[in-house]
N, C-alpha and C positions, 0 to 999 in steps of 0.2 A: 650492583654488588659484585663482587669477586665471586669466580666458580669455585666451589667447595665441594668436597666429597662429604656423603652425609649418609651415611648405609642404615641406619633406624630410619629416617626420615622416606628415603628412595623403597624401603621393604615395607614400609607401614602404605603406599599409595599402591604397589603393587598388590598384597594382600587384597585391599581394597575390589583392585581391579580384579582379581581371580573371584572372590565373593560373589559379584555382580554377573560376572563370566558363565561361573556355575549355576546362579538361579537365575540366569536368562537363557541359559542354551538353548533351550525351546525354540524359544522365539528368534535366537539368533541363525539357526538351523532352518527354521520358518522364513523367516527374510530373505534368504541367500536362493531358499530353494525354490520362492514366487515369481524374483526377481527375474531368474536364471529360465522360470518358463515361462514367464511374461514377456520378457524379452529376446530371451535366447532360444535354446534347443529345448523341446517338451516332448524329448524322447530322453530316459535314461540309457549310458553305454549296456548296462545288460539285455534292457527292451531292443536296442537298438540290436545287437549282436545276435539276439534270437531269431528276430527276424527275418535276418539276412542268411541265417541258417534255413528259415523254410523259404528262402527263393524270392521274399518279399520285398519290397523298397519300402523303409517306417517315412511317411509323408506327415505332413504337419497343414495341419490348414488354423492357422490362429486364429478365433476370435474376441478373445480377449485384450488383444491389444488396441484395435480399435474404440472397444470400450473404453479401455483404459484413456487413453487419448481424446476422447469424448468428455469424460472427466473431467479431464486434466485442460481442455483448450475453455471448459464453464468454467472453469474458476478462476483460470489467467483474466477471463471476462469480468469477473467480479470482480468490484472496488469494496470494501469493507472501508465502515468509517469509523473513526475511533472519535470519542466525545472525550472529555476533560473538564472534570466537576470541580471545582475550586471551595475549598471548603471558608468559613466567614473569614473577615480580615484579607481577602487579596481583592485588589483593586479591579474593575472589569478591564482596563487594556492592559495589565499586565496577565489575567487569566488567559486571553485574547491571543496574546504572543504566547505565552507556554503552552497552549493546546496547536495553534500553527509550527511549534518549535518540535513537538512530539510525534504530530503526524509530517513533518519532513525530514525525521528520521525513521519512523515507523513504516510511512509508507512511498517514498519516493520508488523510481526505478530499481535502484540496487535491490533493496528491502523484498519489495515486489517476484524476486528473482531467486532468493533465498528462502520464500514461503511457499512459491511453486517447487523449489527443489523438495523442500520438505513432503509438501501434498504428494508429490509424486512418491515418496519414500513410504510414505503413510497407506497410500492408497493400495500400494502394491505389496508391499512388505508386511505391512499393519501397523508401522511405528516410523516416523523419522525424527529429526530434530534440527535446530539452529544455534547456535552461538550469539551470542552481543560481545561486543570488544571495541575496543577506544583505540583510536591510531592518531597521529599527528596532521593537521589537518594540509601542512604543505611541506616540503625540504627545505623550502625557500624564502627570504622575504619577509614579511612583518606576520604573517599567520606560522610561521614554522615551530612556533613555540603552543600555539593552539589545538589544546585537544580534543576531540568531536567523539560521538557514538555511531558505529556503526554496527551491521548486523553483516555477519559471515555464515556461510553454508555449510555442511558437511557433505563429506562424500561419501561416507558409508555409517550409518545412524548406530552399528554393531559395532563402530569404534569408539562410542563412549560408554560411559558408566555411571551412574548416581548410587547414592544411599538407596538400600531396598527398604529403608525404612520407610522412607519419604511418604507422605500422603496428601501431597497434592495431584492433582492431576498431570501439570505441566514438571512436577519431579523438581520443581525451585525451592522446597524447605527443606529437601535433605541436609545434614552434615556436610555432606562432600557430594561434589560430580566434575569431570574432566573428560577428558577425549585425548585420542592419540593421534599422530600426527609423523608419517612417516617421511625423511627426508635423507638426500643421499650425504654419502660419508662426505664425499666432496665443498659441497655447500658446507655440511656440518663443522668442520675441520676450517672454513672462513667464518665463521658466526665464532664460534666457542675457541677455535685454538686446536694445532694437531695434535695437543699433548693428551688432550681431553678425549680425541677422537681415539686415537689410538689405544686408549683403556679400557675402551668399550668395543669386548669382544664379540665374534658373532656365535649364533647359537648358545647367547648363554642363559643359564635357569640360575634367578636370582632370590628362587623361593627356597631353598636351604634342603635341595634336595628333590622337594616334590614338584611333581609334572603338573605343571600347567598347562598346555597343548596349546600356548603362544606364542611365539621367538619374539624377544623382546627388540634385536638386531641381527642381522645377517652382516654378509661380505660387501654390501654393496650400500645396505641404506642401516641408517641408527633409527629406531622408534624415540621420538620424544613425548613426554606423557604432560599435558598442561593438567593442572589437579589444581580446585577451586573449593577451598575446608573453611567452612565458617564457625569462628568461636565465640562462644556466649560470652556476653556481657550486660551486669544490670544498669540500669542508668533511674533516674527520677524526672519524672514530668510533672509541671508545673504550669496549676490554672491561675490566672494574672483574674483581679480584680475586674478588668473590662471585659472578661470572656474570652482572651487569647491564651493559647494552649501554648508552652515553649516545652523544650528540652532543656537537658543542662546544660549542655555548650551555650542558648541562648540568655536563658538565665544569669549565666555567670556574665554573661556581655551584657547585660543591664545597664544603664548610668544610675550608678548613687548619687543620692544628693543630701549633704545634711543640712537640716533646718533646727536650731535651738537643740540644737542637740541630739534630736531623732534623724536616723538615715532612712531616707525617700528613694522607693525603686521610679525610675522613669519609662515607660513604655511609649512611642510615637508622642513624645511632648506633656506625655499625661504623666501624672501623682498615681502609681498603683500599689495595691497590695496583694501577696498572696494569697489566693482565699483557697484554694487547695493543689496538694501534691501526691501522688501515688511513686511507688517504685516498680517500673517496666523494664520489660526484657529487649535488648539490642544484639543485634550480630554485626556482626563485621568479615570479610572475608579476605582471606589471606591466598593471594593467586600463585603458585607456584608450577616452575618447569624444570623435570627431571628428566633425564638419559642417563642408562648405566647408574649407578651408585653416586652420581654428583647429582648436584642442585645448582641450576643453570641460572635459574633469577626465578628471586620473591620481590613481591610488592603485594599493596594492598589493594584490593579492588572496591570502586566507589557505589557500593548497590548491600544491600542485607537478604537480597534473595540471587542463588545461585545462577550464573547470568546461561546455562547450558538447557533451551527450553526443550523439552520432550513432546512431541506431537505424536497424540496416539489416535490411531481412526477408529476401532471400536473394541475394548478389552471386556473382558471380564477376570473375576477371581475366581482359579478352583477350589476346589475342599480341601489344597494342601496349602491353601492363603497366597497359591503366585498369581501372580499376573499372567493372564493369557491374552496375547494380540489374536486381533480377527484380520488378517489383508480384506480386504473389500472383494476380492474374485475368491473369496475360501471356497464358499461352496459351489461353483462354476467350473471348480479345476475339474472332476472326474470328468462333468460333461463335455468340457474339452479336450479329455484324453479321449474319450469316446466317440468323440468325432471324428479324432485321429483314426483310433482301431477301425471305425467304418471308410474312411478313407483308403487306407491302403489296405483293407482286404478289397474295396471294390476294385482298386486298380489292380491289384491280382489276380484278380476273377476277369477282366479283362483283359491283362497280358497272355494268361492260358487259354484263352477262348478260341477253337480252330474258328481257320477263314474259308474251311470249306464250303460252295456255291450248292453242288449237287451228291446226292446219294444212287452213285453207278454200282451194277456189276462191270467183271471184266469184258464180258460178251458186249457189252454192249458201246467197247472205246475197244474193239480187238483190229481193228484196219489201220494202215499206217495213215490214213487220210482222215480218218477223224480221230487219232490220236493227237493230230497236228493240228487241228480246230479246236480240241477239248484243253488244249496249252495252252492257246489263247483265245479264249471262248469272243473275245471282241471282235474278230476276225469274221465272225457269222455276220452275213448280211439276210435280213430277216427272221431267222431263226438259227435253232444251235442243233445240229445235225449227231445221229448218232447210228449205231448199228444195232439191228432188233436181234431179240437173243431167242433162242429156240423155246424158253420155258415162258417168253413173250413179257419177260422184266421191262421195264422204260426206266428212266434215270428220273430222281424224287427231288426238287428242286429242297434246299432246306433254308432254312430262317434264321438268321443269326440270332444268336444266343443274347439274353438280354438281362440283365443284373436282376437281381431276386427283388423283388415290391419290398421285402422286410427290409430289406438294405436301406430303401430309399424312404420308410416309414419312422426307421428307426432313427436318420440321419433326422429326419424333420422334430421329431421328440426331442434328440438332443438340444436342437436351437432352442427349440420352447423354454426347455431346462437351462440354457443358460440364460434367456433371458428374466424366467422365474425366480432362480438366483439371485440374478444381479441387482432386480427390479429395473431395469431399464431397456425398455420395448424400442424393437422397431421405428415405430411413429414419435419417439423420442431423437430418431438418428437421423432423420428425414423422409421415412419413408409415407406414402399415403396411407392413413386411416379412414374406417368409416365412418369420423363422427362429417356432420355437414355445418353445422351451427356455430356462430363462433364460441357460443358457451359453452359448448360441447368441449370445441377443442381447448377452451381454456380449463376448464374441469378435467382432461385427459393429461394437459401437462402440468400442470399443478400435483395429478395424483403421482405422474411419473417422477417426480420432485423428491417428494417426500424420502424417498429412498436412499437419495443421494445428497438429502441434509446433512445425514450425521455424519459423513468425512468432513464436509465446509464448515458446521459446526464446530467439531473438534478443531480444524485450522483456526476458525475465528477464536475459539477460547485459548487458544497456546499465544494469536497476535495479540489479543488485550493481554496477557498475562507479560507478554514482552515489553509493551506499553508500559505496563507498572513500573517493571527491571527499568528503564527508559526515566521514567521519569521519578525513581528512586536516584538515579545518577546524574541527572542533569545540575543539582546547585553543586555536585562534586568537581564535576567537566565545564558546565559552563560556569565558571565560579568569576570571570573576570571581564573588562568589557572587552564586547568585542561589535564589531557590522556583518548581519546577514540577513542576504534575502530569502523572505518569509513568505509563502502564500497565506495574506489574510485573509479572510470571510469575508470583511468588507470591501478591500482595497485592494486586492488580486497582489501578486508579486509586489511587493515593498521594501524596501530596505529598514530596517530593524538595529537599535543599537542596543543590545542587552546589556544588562547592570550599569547603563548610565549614570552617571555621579553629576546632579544638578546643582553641589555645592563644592567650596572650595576642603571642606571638611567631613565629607563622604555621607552626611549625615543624612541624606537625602539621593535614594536613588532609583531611577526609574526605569521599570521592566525587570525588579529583581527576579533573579532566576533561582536567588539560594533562600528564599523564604517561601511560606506558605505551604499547605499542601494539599494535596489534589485525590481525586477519582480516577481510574479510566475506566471506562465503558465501549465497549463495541457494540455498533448498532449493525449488526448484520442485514442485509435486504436480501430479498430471492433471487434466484438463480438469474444470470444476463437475459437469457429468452424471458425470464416470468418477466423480469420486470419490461422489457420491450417493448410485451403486448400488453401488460395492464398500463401504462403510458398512455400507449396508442388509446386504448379503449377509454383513460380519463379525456386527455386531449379532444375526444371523437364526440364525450359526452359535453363537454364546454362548446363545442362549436356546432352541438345539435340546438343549444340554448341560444347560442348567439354565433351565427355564421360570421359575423364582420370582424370576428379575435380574430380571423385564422391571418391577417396581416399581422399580427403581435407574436404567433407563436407557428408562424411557418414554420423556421429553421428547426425548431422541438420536434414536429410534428413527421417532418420529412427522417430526423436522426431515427426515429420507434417503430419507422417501416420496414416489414419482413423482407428487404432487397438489398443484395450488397451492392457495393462500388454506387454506392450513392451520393460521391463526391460533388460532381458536377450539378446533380439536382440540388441539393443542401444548397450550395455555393448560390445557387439564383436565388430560391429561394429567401436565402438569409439578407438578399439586396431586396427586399419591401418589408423587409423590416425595419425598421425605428433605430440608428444607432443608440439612441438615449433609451429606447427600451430591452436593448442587448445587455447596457452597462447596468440600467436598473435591475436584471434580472441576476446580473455575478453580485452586485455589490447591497444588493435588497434596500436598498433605498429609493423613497418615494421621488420621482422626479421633479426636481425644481419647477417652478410655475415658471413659464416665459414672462419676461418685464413688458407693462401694456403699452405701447405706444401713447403718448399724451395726445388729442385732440391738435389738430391742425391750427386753431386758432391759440392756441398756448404753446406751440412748438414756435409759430409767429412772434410772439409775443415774448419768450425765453431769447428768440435769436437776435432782437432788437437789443434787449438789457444788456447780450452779451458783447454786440457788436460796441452800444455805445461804451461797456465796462473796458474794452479794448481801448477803445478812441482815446478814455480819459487816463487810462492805464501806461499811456504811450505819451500826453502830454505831462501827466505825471514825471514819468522815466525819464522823458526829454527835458524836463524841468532839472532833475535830479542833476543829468550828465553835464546842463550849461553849468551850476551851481560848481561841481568837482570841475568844471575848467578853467572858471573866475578862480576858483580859491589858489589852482597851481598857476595862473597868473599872478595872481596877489604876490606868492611865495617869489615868482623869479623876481618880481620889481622888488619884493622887500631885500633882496639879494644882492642886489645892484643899487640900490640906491642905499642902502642901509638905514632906512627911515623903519619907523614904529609902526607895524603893521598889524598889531592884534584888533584893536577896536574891529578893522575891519573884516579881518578873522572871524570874530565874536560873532559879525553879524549874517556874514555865510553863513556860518553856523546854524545861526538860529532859522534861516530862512532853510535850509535843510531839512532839519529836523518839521518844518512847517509841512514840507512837502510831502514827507515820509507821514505824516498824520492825515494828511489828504490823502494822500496815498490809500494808508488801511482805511479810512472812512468809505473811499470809494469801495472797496473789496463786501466789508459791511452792509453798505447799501444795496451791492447787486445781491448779497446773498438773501438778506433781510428780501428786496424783494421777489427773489427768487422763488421763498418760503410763502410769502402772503400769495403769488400766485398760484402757486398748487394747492393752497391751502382753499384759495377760493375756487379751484376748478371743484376740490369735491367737495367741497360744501353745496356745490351747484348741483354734482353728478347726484348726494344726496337725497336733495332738493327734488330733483326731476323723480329720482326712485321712490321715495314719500307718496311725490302726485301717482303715478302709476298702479303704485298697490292700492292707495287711497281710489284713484280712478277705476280699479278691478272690485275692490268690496263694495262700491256702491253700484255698479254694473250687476254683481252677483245679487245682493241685497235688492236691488227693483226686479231681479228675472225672481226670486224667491216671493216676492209681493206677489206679481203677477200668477 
């Protein structure tokens, strides 16, 4: 679309933005200021300046960032799986491919790196967020027309904005949500044009007066605002006779058929009728990008829920109805100011500390000779000499001064306290505990868990919620065919052709991707340690049952061990395993039964038939080729002499066709008895296993007499 200036449109998204601005300060003030000591400096300049007014150095000893990092390296560890429930009417391998289709884009690498950005945003700030967005899948080549989903990060979660109406958790049924998105004039001025750049001034307030306390551009970069407003619309759904549920677009795409005069709905080949319909509510969203007073591009985006997910780590509501974020370090921060404060008074108290050795009068350093030993008191060889003083003073050797116990009691409290805070102990970080047992220690890390559920929690419910947005858009994006590879459940990496057309009339197509509809579900598992060691400890309990698995499940067993760089062990160990029981264990299918070898006297007895099936196969053939070389002789003589040559034509012929019936007779015959000889080997094998059980029950039967 062409760039328009549109100033109701650009003042209506802005308002928006000031709204949100306003009853989020809190938390946006909050964010900035966790971040900044999480990461940054955890002195303010007034603390800091005070300070340095009483003589002091403000030192920092973080311990929160460790933690934080702690965090943050379990969850990169964690896989989250998403399930995909297909509701009746879709076929199992097309469910098959749209749940493979949703977890590679849900959770491939890129994805992966977008939900850690957020964790991180969440954990520390108390909120971050993600984006979903469609891009072109090449520039180039037969995919450059191919649109895909992908998932993008934010860089600062304080630059979006939703409805404060919104009441979901993830903030996707608001009205409206967007983000901004700063970019230099330069770039801007190659996207859009200089005319457009140039009109957009800096420093400007486009609220008709009132302060916002946002600059919407400066001299160097323009703010562009992406804003994503969903408008209502009703539509009717419609239950079909066989129990499939349509909408109207599908509906209308029905085949009529009329019969004597009554019009017939067709559904998948069948005679349906409507046995009922309600009127439900649709959205649709309308994605638009504004700078300055133009509108840079509208389109419609393919999803009814707003695709800007909100990840919060743990909120509540006040008694004035806002939302309040919790960062995960909220109550950890004094204690680690207070660590700070015990930090640098201790090293104050040690920079003023004298370094004097002894407590003299003057009488008793008055000689020039041991004033010159008391200079350099190392200079004493065996002792340290002085002069006696008349009132019979001696020099008081003193003790260096030693930091107050409170200091170092007080320092110990605080670690307590942040680790009370945060719930995450020591023996969580690596260090040794007292339990001794393994259940001990599995019951310690299990309770140390609990604590740091509810950030991975909230992360898992914002990914299933993207999951939904994901697969609300895929019959929009993948609406057409195309080939990609999928990792299946069964089949590991395979190549995939969605919306396949198996007819010349499209009527028929497989692996649709724009019917049906689906669930998503996240099935969360524990933390990367828990699940490790309960691994190990199933693993441990199968091979207390039966030692001889542990050649089946070496390779498992070596991955759940508490050691890193356990490349080169794995790696042996995976060689006394079973190829076929590697592949049975990706693709859970039972292993094929090896084929028995036949008995040596039937393998005898196969290679005779086949040898003589050759011999006659070959006089056969030879038969054939003298036949085709009479008959092109026939042809040259009848050519040269111009005599009448059919009769004997005719009789080639027939002698031909004779052959070629011998020919398949013999094929026939070797097969035929090919069949009666297998047929009789197990009739025999039968035979023999008959006698044996028969010869065990009467065996059992005289020992039961007796």
């Amino acid at each position: 679309m062409a760039i328009e200036k549109d100033i109701e449109l650009t003042r209506k998204i802005r308002q928006r933005i000031k709204k949100w601005d306003d009853d989020w300060r809190f938390n946006k003030d909050q964010y900035h200021e966790f971040v900044s000591f999480t990461m940054g400096s955890q002195w303010t300049e007034d603390e800091s300046k005070l300070f340095i007014d009483y003589k002091k150095i403000p030192l920092s000893f973080n311990k929160l960032a460790p933690l934080i990092n702690h965090l943050l390296g379990e969850q990169r560890q964690n896989t989250p799986n998403l399930q995909v429930v297909p509701d009746k009417g879709v076929d199992t391998e097309t469910a098959a491919v749209r749940e493979s289709l949703i977890k590679d884009i849900s959770l491939n690498s890129s994805a992966k790196v977008v939900y850690q950005n957020a964790f991180q945003q969440a954990a520390i700030g108390g909120f971050g967020a993600y984006l979903i967005d469609t891009e072109y899948e090449s520039e180039r080549g037969d995919n450059a027309f191919n649109l895909v989903i992908v998932l993008r990060p934010t860089k600062d979660p304080t630059w979006c904005y939703w409805d404060v109406s919104s009441r979901s958790p993830c903030k996707t049924d608001g009205m409206f949500a967007g983000h901004r998105i700063r970019m230099s004039r330069k770039m801007f001025a190659s996207l859009y044009g200089e005319d457009v750049e140039k009109q957009i001034g800096s420093e400007a307030n486009y609220d008709e007066g009132s302060a916002t306390g946002w600059i919407f551009s400066t001299d160097d970069e323009i703010t562009i605002i992406e804003d994503f407003e969903r408008e209502y619309e009703t539509s009717m759904m419609y239950q079909l006779s066989n129990g499939r549920i349509i909408d109207n677009k599908a509906y209308r795409d029905l085949e009529r058929i009329e019969v004597e005069g009554k019009k017939y709905l067709v559904d998948n080949d069948e005679f349906v009728t409507v046995h009922n319909k309600r009127e439900t509510h649709k959205y649709k969203i309308k994605r638009r990008k504004v700078a300055g007073d133009f509108l840079l591009e509208e389109t419609d985006f393919p999803s009814e829920q707003l695709p800007i997910i909100f990840v919060d780590q743990n909120s509540y509501i006040d008694k004035s109805g806002k939302q309040i974020c919790r960062p995960f370090i909220k109550d950890a921060k004094d204690a680690q100011r207070y660590i700070n404060y015990l930090g640098t008074q201790s090293a104050y108290l040690m920079r003023v500390t004298r370094y004097d050795q002894f407590l003299v009068s003057k009488q008793n350093v008055r000689s020039p000779d041991t004033q010159v030993i008391w200079r350099d008191p190392a200079t004493a060889q065996g002792g340290l000499i002085y002069d006696e003083s008349p009132n019979g003073n001696v020099p008081q050797q003193l003790r260096p001064q030693e930091l107050p116990a409170s200091l170092i009691n007080q320092y110990q409290r605080a670690l307590a306290d942040i680790e009370q805070c945060t719930g995450m102990y020591g023996t969580q970080m690596g260090e040794q505990g007292n339990e001794v047992s393994g259940n001990a220690i599995d019951a310690r890390t299990k309770r140390g868990h609990y604590n740091t559920f509810v950030p991975f929690d909230s992360l898992n419910r914002a990914i299933a919620c993207g999951g939904q947005i994901i697969d609300e858009m895929i019959p929009h994006v993948y609406d057409s065919e195309r080939e990609m590879m999928l990792n299946m459940t069964d089949t590991g990496m395979t190549k995939v052709t969605l919306n396949q057309q198996m007819d010349e009339y499209g009527s028929q197509i497989k692996n649709d991707m724009k019917e049906g509809s689906y669930q998503i579900r996240l099935l969360p598992g524990p933390s990367f340690e828990g699940q490790k060691q309960e691994n190990l400890e199933s693993i441990q309990t199968v091979l207390q049952a039966n030692p001889q698995l542990f050649s089946l499940v070496a390779d498992l067993y070596v991955d759940n061990l508490p050691m890193a760089n356990n490349i080169e062990m794995r790696n042996r160990l995976r060689t006394i395993v079973p190829p076929e029981i590697i592949e049975a264990g990706k693709t859970g299918k039972p292993i094929p039964p090896k084929p028995q070898q036949p008995p040596p006297e039937l393998m005898m007895k196969m290679q005779e038939l086949e040898m003589k099936q050759k011999e006659q196969m070959m006089n056969a053939q030879f038969k054939m080729k003298e036949l085709e070389l009479k008959e092109k002789q026939l042809e040259l003589e009848g050519i040269k002499t111009g005599n009448d040559i059919s009769v004997a034509m005719a009789k080639i012929q027939g002698e031909k066709l004779q052959a070629a019936a011998q020919l398949q007779e013999q094929e026939l015959r070797y097969q035929a008895e090919t069949e009666r000889t297998q047929s009789d080997q197990a009739i025999a094998h039968a035979e023999n296993l008959v006698k044996i059980l028969t010869h065990q029950s009467k065996a059992k039967e005289s020992a039961n007499v007796r």
